[in-house]
C-alpha positions in Angstrom: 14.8 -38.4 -4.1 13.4 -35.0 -4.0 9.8 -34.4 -3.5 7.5 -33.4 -6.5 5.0 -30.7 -6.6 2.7 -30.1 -9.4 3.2 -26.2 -8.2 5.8 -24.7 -6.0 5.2 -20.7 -5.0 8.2 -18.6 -4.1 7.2 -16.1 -1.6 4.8 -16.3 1.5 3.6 -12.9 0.8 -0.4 -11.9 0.1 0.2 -13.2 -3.5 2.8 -15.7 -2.7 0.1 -17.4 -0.1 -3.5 -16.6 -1.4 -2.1 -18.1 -4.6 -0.9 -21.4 -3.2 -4.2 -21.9 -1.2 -6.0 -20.9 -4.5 -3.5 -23.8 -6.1 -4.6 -26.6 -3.4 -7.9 -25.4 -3.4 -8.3 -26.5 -7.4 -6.6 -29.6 -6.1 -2.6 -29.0 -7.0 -0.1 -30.5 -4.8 1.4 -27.5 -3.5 4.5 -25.7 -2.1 5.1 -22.4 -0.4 8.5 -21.0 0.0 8.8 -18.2 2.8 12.6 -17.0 3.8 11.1 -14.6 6.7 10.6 -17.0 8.8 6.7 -16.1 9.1 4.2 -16.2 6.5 2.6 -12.9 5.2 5.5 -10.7 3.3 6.4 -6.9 3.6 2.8 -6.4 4.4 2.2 -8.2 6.9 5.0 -8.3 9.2 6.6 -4.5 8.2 3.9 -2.8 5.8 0.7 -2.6 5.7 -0.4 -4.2 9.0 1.7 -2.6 11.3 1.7 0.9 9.9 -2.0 0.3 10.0 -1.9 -0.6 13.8 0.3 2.6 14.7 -1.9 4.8 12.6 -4.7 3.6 14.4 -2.8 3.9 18.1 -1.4 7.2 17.3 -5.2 8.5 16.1 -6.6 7.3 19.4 -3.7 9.3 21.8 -4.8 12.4 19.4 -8.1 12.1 19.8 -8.0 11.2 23.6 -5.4 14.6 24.2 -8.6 16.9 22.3 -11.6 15.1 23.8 -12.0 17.8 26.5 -13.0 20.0 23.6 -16.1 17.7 23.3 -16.9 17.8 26.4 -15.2 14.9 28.1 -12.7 15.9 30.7 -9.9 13.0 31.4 -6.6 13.3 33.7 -3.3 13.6 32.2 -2.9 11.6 28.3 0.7 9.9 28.6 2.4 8.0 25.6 3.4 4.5 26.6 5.2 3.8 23.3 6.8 0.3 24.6 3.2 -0.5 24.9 1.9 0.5 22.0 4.5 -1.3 20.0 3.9 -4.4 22.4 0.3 -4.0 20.8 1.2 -3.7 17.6 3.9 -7.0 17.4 0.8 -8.8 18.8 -1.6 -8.4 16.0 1.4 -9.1 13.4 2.2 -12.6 15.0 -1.7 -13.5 15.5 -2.2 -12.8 11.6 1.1 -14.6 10.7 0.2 -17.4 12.8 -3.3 -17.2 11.3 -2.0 -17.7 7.7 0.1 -20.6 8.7 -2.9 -22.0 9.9 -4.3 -21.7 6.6 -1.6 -23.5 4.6 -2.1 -26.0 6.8 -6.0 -26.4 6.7 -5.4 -26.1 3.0 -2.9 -29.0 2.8 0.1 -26.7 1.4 3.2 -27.9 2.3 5.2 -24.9 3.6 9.0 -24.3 3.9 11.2 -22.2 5.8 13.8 -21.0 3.9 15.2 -19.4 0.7 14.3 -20.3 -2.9 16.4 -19.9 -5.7 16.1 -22.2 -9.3 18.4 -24.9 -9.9 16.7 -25.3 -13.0 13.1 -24.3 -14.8 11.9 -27.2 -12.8 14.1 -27.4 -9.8 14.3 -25.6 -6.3 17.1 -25.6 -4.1 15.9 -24.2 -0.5 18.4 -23.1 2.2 16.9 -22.7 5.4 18.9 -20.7 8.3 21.3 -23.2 8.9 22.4 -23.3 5.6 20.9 -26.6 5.3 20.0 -27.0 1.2 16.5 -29.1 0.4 15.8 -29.5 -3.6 12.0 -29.8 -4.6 10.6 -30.3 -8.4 8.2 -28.3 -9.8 6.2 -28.7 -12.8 4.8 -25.3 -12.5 6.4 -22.0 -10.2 5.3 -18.8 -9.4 7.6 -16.3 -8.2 6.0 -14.2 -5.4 9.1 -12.3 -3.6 7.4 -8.9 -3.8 9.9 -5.9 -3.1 12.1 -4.2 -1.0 12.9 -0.3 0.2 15.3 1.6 -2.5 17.7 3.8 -1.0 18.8 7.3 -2.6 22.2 7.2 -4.0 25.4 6.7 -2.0 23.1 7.3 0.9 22.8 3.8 3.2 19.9 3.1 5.4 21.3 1.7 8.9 17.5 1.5 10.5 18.5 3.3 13.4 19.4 6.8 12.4 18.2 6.7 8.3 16.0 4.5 8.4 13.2 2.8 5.8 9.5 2.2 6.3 10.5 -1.2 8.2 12.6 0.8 10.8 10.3 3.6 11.1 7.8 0.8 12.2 10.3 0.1 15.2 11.5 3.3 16.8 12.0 2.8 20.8 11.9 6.2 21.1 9.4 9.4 19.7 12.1 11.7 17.6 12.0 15.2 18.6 12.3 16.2 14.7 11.9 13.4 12.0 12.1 14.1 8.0 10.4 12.1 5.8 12.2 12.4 2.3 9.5 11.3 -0.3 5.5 12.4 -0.7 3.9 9.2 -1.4 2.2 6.8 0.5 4.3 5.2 3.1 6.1 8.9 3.8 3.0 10.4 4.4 1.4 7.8 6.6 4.6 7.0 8.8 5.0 10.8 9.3 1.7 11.5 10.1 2.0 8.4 13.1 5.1 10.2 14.8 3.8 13.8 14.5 0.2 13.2 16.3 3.2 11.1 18.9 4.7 14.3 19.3 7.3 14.8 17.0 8.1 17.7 14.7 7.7 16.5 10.9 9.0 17.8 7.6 8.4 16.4 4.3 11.3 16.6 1.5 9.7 16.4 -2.3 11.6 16.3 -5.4 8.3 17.1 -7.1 5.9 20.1 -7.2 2.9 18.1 -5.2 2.5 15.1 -3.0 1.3 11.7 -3.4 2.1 11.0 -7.3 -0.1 9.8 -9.7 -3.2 10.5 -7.6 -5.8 13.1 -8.8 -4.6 16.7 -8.6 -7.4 18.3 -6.4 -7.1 15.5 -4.4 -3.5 16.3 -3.7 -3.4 19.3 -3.1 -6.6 19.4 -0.5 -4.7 16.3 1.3 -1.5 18.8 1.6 -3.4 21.4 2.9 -4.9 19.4 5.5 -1.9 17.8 6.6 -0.4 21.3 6.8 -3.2 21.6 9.3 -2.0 19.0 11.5 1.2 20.3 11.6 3.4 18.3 9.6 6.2 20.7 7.1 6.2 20.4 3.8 9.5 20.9 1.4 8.8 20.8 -2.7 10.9 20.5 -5.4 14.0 20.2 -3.0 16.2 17.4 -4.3 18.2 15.6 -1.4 22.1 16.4 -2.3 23.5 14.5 1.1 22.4 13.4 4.7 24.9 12.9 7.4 24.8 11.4 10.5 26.0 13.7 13.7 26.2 13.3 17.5 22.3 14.2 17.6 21.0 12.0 14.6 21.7 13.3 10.9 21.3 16.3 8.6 19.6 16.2 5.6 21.3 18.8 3.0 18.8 19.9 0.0 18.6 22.1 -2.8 15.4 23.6 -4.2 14.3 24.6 -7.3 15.8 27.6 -7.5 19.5 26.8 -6.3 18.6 27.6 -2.5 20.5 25.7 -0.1 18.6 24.2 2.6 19.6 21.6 5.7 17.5 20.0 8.0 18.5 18.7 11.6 16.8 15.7 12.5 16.8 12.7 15.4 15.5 10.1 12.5 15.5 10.5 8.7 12.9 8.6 7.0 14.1 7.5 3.1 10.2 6.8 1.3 11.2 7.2 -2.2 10.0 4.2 -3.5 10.4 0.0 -4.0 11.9 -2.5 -6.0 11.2 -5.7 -7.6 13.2 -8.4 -5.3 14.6 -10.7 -7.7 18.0 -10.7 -6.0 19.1 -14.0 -4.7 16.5 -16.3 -6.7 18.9 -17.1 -9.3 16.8 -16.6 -12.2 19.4 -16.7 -14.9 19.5 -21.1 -14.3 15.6 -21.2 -15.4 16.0 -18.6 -17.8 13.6 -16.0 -17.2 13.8 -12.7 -18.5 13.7 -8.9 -16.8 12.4 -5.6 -18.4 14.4 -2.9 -18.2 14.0 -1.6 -14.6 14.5 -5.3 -13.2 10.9 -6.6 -13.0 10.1 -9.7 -14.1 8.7 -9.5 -17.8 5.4 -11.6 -18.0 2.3 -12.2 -20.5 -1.7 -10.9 -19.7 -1.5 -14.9 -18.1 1.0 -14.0 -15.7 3.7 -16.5 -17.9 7.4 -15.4 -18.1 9.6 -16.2 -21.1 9.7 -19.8 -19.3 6.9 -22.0 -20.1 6.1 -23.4 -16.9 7.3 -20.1 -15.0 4.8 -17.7 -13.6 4.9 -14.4 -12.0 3.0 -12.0 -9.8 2.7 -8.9 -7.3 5.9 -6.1 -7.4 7.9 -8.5 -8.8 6.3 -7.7 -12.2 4.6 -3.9 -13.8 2.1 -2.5 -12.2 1.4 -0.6 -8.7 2.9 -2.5 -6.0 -0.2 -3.2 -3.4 -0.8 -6.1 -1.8 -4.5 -6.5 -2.7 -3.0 -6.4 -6.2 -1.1 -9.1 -5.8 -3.8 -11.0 -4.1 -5.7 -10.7 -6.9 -2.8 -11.9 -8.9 -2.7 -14.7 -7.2 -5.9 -16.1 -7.5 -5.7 -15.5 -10.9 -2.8 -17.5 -11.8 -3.8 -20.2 -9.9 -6.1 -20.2 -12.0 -5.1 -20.1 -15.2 -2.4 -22.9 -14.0 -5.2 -25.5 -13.3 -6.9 -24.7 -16.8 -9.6 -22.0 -16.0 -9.4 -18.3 -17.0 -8.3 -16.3 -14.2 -7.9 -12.4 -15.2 -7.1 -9.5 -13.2 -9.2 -6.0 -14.0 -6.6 -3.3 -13.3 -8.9 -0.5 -13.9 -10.8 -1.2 -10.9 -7.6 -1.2 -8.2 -8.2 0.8 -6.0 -5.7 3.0 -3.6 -5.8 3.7 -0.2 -3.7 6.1 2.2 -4.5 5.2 5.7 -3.9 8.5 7.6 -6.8 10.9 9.0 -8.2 11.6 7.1 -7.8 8.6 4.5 -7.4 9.4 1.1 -8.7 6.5 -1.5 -9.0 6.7 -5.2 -9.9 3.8 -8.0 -10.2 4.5 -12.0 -8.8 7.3 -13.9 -7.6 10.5 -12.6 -8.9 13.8 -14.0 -5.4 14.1 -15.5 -5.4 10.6 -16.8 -9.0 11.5 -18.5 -7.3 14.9 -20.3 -4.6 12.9 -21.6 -6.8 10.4 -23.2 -9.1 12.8 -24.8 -11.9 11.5 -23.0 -14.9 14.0 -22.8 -16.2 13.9 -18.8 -18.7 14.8 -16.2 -17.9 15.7 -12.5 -19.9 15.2 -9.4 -18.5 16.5 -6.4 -19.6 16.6 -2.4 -17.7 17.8 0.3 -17.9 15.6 3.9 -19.1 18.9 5.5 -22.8 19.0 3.8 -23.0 15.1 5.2 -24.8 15.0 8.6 -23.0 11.9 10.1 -19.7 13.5 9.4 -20.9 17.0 10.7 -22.7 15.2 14.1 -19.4 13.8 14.9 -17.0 16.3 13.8 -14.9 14.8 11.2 -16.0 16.8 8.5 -12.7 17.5 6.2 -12.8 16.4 2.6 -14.7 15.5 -0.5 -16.2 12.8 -2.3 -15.8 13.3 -6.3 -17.0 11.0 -9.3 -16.0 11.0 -13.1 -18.4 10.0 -15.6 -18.4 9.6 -19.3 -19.8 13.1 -20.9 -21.8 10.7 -23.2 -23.0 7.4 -21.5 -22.4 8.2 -17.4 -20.6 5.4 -17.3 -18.8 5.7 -13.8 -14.5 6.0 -14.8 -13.1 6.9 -11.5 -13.7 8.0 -8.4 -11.5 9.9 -5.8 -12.0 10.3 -1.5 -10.7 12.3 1.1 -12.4 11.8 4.2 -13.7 9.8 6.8 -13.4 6.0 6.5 -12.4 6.8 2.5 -11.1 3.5 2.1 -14.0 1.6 3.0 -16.0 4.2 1.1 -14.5 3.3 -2.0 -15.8 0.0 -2.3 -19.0 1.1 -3.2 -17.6 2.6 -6.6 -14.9 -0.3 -7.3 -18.3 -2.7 -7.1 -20.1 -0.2 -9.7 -17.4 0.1 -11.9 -17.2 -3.8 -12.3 -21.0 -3.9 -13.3 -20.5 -0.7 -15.7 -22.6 1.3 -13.9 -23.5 4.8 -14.4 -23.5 7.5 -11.9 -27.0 7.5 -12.5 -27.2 3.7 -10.8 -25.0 5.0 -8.2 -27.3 8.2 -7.6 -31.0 6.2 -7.2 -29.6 3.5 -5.1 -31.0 3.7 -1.4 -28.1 4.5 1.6 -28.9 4.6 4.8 -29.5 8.0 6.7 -27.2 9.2 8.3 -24.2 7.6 6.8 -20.9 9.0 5.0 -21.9 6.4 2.2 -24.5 9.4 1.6 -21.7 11.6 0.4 -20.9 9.3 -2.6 -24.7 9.1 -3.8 -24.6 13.1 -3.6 -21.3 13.1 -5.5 -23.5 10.3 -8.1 -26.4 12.8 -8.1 -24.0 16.2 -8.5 -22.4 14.5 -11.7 -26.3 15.9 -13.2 -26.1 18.6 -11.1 -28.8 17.5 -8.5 -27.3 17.1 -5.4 -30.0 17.9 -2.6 -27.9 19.0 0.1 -25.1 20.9 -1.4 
């Protein structure tokens, strides 16, 4: 007989786990399904986590080589990569570990293996031997998050062209690496091997990086970035890489018809993700897929299928992991009868290099497009004393605000510690405040929290110290 659950998750991800401890915490009898082999998805054991851990390593050898210029003198800086990759493979498997600890504390029953449907209430998992267990579910939610795309007839091997996950694993620091793609991941992995020592240029199909993010922001995160070394391509459309004796060159061709090739020890292919839906056999329950192979679901998180739920890059919407976390929370909720909801207007976005860049809300473009009338406070990290006593200075705070009511609609940061920063305005915006609120609310002096209220008081054009 095969064992019942009254909720099975597919995926050990941020959404696939939060949601099934969410599930047992509302007192389900609950399954997670995790083919890894560790709990925690993309971000945890190749995303999010690790890059985070090499930014941070990679900041630290900067900072050390360039403290003299502060006035502390140390002996020779040496990179230790072996090391720092040591480090970073330790604080994946003590997180991985720690969220298997969860499901445990939490009562979830968790299996090692790959999911696919039988049927809309059956499971078949194979585990690494092959070995097939079925499971019934009255209710599943499909977690399996996404996976690297490649460019066309171009393969990624992880050794020569490799994606975000091999990038996280070089043994070696490449004496020139391309990054083909602006956005997020690109941007942060490149910026990790150039303050390592290696010689970075950036290929972009479009005109700016970092899509979708708020123009001035942009362009002020390229020109900082520029700064610190790293080469940037735009509008130059990859026509071929090939691998040589040295590594691989990456053939472009720009806007204007110019030819251009780039030698390189390590091509980096950030161009994007895709829903993972491959393998889970999806056409035995049923379930349906939009038109760019996500899975189509309802403002519940429901597929087509009844008892079938989605959530996190498997389905529309930006593909972050707090996202998903969200997501799943909320459908565990629904499932056990409450109203779980997820406000999308107050996700916010975080690009972890130095300095971070973090947005939440509507973009000053978004706002145009809409035809909504708005107010702008802006304050640059070099009026802020904190910033300016310890020398990381670069960057801007800016707030958009209804013309009319001051209702807070976005909010955009490049600077020091921009993702912690950003916070402040995602709790704001889920109270409806006004920049106003935002502007007489006490900070502490001296703080880079200061630099949003002057951004909050600039939006009426009172900022003190600007």
């Amino acid at each position: 007989m095969s064992e019942k659950f009254q909720a099975v998750v597919i995926g050990g991800g941020p959404g696939g786990y939060v949601c099934a401890i969410r599930l047992a915490q509302l007192g389900l009898k609950t399954a997670c399904i995790e083919s890894r082999g560790s709990l925690g998805g993309t971000c945890l054991n190749v995303g999010c986590i690790p890059s985070k851990s090499l930014l941070n390593l990679s900041e630290e050898f900067h900072k050390v080589q360039n403290l003299s210029n502060k006035g502390i003198e140390v002996g020779e800086v040496r990179l230790n990569l072996e090391k720092m990759m040591k480090s970073k493979d330790k604080a994946v498997t003590i997180l991985t570990k720690g969220v298997e600890f969860l499901l445990k504390k939490n009562k979830v029953t968790y299996y090692k293996g790959t999911g696919s449907f039988k049927s809309q209430n059956e499971i078949i998992i194979k585990d690494d031997q092959n070995k097939e267990t079925i499971i019934e579910a009255e209710k599943t939610v499909i977690a399996t998050g996404s996976v690297p795309v490649s460019l066309p007839g171009i393969e990624i091997d992880e050794k020569v062209i490799v994606s975000s996950t091999g990038a996280l694993k070089l043994d070696k620091v490449p004496k020139k690496m391309v990054v083909v793609g602006g956005g997020y991941i690109g941007l942060e992995m490149g910026s990790v091997w150039s303050r390592l020592g290696s010689e970075v240029q950036v290929v972009e199909f479009l005109d700016h990086i970092t899509p979708g993010m708020d123009k001035e922001i942009s362009l002020e995160f390229m020109k900082i970035l520029k700064k610190q070394g790293i080469k940037f391509n735009m509008q130059n459309k990859v026509e071929a890489i090939k691998n040589n004796k040295s590594g691989a060159v990456v053939s472009t061709v720009d806007k204007d018809g110019n030819k251009n090739n780039f030698d390189c020890d390590v091509v980096l292919i950030s161009v994007g993700r895709k829903a993972n839906t491959n393998g889970l056999n999806l056409e035995a329950a049923g379930v349906k897929l939009d038109e760019r192979k996500r899975i189509k679901t309802d403002n519940t998180f429901k597929t087509n299928i009844n008892n079938i739920y989605a959530i996190g890059d498997v389905i529309s919407g930006p593909m972050l992991a707090h996202k998903a976390e969200d997501e799943g929370i909320a459908v565990a909720e629904n499932i056990a009868g409450q109203s779980g909801h997820v406000n999308y207007d107050t996700i916010p976005g975080v690009v972890y290099t130095t300095p971070e860049v973090a947005s939440i809300g509507k973009t000053e473009e978004q706002l145009k497009e809409l035809n909504i009338k708005y107010k702008i406070g802006k304050f640059s990290f070099m009026a802020n004393s904190r910033a300016k006593a310890i020398d990381d200075a670069e960057g801007f705070v800016k707030i958009l605000a209804d013309e009319t009511t001051d209702k807070v609609l976005g909010a955009h940061i490049i600077g020091p510690h921009a993702g912690e920063l950003i916070a402040e305005i995602g709790v704001a915006m889920e109270f409806g405040a006004s920049s106003e609120d935002i502007a007489r609310t006490c900070h502490a002096h001296p703080t880079f929290s200061e630099a949003v209220k002057e951004a909050a008081l600039s939006v009426d054009k009172r900022a003190i110290h600007s």
